[in-house]
C-alpha positions as CSV (number, residue, x, y, z in Angstrom):
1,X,135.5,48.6,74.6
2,X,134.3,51.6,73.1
3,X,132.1,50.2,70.4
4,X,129.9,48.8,72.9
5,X,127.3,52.0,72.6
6,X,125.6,53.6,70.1
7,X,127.2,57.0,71.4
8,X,130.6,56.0,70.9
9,X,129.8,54.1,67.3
10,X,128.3,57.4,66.4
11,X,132.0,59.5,67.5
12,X,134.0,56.3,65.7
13,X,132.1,57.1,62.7
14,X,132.9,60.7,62.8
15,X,136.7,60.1,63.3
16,X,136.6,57.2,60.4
17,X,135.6,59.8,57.6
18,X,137.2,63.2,59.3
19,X,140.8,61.5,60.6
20,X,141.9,61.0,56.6
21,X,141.8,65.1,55.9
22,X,143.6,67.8,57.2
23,X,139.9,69.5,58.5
24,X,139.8,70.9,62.2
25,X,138.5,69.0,64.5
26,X,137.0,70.6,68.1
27,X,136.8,67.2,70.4
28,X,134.4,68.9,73.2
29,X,133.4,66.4,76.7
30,X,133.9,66.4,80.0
31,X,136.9,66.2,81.5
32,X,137.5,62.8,81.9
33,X,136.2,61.0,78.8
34,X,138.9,60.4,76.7
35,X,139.6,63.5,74.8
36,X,143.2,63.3,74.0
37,X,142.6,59.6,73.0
38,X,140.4,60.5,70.5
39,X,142.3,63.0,69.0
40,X,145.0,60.3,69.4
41,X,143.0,58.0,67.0
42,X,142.3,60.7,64.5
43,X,146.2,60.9,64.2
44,X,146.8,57.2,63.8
45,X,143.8,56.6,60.9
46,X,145.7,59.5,59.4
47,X,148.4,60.0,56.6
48,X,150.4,61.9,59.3
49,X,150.4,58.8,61.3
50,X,154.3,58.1,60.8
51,X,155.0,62.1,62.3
52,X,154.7,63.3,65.6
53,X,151.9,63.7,68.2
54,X,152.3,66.6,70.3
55,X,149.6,67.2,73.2
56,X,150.0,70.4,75.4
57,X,147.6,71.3,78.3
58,X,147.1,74.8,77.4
59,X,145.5,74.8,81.1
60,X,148.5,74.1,82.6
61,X,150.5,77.3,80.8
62,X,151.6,80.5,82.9
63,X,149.5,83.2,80.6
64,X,152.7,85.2,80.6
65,X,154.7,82.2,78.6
66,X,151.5,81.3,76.6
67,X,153.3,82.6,73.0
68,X,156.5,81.6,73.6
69,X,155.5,77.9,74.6
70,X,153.5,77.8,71.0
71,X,155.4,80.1,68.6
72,X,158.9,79.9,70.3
73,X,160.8,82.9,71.3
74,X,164.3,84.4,70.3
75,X,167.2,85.0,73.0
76,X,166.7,88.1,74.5
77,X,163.1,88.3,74.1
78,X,162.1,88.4,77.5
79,X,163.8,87.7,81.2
80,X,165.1,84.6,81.0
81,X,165.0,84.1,77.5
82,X,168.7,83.2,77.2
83,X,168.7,81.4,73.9
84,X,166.8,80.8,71.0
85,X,163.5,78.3,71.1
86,X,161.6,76.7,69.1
87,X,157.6,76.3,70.0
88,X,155.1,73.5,70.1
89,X,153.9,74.3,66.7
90,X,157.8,74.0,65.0
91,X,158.0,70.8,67.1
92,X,155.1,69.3,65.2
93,X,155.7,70.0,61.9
94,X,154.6,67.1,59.6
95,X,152.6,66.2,62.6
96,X,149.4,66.6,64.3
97,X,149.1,69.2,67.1
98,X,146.7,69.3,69.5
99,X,145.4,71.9,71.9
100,X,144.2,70.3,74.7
101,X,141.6,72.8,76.9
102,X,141.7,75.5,74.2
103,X,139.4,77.7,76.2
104,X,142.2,78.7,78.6
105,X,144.5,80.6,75.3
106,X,144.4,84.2,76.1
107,X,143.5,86.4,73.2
108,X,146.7,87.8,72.7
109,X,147.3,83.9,71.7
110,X,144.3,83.6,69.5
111,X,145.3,86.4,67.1
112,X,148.5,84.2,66.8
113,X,146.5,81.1,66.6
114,X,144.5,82.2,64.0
115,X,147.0,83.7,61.8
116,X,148.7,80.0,61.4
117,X,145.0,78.3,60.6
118,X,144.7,81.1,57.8
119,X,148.0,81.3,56.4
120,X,150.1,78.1,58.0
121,X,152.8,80.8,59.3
122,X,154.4,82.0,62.2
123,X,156.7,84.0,64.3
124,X,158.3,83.7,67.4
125,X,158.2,86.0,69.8
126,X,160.3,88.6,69.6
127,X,161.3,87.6,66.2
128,X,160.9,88.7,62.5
129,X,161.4,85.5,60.7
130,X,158.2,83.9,59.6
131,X,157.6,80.1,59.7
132,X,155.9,78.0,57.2
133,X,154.9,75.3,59.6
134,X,152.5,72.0,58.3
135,X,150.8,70.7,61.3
136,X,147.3,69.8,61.6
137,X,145.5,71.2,64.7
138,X,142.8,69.6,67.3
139,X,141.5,71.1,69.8
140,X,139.5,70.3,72.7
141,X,137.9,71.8,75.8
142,X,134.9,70.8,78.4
143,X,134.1,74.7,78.4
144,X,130.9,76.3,76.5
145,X,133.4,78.3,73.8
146,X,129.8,79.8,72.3
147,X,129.1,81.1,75.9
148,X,132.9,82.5,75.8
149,X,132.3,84.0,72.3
150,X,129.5,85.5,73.6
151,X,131.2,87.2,76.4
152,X,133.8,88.2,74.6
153,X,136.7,85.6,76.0
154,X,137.3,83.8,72.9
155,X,137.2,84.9,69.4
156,X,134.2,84.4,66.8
157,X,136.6,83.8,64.1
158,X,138.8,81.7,65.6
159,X,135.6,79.5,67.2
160,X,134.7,79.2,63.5
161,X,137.9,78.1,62.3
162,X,138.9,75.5,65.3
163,X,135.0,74.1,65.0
164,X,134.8,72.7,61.2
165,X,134.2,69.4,62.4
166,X,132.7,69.0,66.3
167,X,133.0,66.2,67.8
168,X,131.2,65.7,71.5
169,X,132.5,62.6,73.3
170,X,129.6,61.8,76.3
171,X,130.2,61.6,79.4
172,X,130.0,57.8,81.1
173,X,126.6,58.2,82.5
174,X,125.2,58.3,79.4
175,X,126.6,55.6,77.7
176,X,126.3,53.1,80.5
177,X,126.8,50.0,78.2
178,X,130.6,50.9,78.4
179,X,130.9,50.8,81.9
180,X,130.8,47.0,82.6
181,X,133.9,46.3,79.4
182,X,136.1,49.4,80.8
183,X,135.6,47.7,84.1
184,X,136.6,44.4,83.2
185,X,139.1,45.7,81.0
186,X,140.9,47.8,83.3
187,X,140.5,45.3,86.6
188,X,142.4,43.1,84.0
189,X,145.1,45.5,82.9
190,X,145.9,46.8,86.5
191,X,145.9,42.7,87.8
192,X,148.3,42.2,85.0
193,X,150.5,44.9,86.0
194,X,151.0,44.3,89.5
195,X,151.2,40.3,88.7
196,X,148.0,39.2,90.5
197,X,144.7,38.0,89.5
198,X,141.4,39.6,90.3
199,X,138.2,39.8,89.8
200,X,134.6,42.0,90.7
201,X,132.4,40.1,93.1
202,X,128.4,40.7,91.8
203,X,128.1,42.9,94.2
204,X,130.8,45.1,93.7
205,X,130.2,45.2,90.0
206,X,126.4,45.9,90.6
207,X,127.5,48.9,93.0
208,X,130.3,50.3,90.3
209,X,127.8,50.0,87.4
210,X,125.3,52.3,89.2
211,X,127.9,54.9,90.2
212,X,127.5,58.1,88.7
213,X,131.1,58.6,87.7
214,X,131.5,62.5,87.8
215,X,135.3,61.5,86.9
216,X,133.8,59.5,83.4
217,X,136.6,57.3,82.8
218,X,139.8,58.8,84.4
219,X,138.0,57.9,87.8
220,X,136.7,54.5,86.4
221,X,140.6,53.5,85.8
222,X,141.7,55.3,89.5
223,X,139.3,53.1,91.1
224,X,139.8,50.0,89.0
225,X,143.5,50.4,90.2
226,X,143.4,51.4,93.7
227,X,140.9,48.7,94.1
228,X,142.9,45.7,92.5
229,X,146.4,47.3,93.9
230,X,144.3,47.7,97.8
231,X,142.7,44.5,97.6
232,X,143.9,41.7,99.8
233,X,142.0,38.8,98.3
234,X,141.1,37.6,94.8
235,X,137.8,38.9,94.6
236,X,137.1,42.5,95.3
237,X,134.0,42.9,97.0
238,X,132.4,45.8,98.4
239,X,134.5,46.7,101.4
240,X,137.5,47.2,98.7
241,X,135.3,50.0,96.3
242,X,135.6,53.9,97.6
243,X,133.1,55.2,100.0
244,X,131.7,57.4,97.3
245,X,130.8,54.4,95.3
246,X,128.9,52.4,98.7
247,X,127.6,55.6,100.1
248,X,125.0,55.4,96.7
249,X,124.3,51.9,96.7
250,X,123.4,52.0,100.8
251,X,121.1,55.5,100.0
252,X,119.4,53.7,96.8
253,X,119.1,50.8,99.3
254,X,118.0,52.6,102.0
255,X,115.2,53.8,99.9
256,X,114.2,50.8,98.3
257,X,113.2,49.4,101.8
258,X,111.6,52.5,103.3
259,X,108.3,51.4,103.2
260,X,105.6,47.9,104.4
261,X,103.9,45.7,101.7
262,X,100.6,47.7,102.7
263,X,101.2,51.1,101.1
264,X,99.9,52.2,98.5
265,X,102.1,53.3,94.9
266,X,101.1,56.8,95.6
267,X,101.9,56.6,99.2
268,X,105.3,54.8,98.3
269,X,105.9,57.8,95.9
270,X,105.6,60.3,98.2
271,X,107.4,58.6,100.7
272,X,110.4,58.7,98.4
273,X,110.0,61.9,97.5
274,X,110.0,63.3,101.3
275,X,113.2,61.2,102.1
276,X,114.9,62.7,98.7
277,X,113.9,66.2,99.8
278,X,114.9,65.5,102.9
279,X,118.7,63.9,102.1
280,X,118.9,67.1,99.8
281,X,118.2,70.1,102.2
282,X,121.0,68.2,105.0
283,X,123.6,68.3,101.9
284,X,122.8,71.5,100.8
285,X,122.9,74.8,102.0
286,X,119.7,76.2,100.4
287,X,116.9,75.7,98.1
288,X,118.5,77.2,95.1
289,X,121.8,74.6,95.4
290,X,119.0,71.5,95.9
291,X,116.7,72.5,93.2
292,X,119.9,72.7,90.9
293,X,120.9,69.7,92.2
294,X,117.2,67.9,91.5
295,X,116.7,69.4,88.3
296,X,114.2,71.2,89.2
297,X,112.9,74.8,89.9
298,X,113.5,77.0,93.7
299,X,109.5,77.5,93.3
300,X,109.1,73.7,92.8
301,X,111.5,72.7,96.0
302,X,109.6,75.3,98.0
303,X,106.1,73.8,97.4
304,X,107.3,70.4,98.2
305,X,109.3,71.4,101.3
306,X,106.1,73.3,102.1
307,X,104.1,70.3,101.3
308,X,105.9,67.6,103.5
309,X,106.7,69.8,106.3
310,X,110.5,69.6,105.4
311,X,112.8,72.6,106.9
């Protein structure tokens, strides 16, 4: 599925000749896009392949338990810390471990964090023993860490050290060759699942190859299931497919018609220019939110709201 764009040929490439070392690797996307399964393929083309794979949302940590969830603790250690723990990293020893959004370690963590890529060791908090622990580490985020290192959020050194090999995984509007396999693919799977047979009608796969997908591929799979699970025939049209998905086909629609044979291209043009700018300034609340929305500058949006009357 994935080899059908140059985009994702180009990532495959990079995990082919990085996945057979022991180099960092910073897996940076979206959310959405397949992170974790990337990092999951950089484990199995690996020597480590027969040892664990540990994955921790370091989003979904309590800052306060950050340390202890990584480097273990030792009874007594803190409230609640009635017996002695081993962390994440001592879990995948031998193993890969990998650091989903990275971005959210505090910097108390970092210090820690950096310490094992230098030196492979660790302690747990509120210990004195130090661990010689042999995992490899990925990480990933869909954060700017250079923007972070800049404001002072996430160390320099430890940017440097987590980024030897970066790999950006794009998001599924701009590798639109994929959309049509994962769609097929996963209408398949979920049919299979649930013991039923089902396929796109033209229509509806017209309407899902357009869609934006802010989601990239997580929401590609949610709709592929709630579609063939929601479904009542064999062919899922476009009654079946969420509202956000046939509210952009009947706008791009709704455009497409708004004007006679007689007009002119540049009269055509500026018709669909003053029904975008229209549209825009209903959704949002000023010119600064539309003009980010448009790509374009405030300045810009002003002299065409000016210029088409639009308030």
């Amino acid at each position: 599925i994935i080899h059908d764009s140059q985009e994702m040929k180009d990532v495959l490439s990079v995990v082919e000749r990085a996945a057979p070392t022991d180099a960092n690797v910073l897996i940076l996307g979206e959310n959405g896009t397949g992170k974790e399964l990337i990092a999951r393929e950089l484990h199995r083309q690996s020597a480590r392949a027969g040892q664990v794979f540990l994955a921790i949302d370091l989003g979904s940590v309590s800052e306060s338990l950050f340390e202890s969830e990584l480097f273990g603790h030792r009874k007594g250690a803190f409230t609640g810390a009635n017996e002695d723990r081993p962390g994440r990293f001592q879990a995948a020893n031998g193993g890969t471990l990998f650091l989903d959004e990275i971005a959210e370690l505090p910097l108390s963590a970092q210090v820690k964090l950096l310490r094992f890529l230098e030196d492979g060791h660790i302690t747990r908090l509120g210990g004195a023993k130090v661990r010689t622990i042999d995992a490899r580490i990925l990480a990933a985020t869909h954060q700017n860490l250079k923007e972070m290192v800049g404001k002072g959020t996430f160390r320099h050194d430890l940017y440097y050290r987590l980024n030897v090999i970066p790999l950006h995984i794009p998001a599924l509007r701009d590798r639109k060759e994929c959309i049509s396999p994962l769609l097929r693919y996963f209408v398949d799977y979920y049919a299979d699942k649930t013991g039923t047979q089902k396929r796109l009608s033209r229509s509806a796969l017209d309407a899902l190859l357009d869609y934006l997908y802010p989601g990239n591929v997580r929401e590609l799979m949610n709709i592929c299931e709630r579609t063939v699970v929601m479904s009542e025939t064999e062919v899922i049209d476009m009654p079946d497919l969420p509202k956000d998905v046939t509210r952009r086909t009947s706008e791009r629609s709704m455009l497409a018609t708004n004007w006679s044979k007689e007009m002119t291209l540049k009269q055509i043009l500026r018709s669909v220019e003053q029904e975008v700018l229209v549209r825009t300034m209903k959704k949002y609340k000023n010119q600064c939110e539309a003009a980010s929305a448009l790509g374009v500058s405030q300045p810009t949006i002003a002299r065409r709201l000016k210029k088409y009357g639009v308030k």
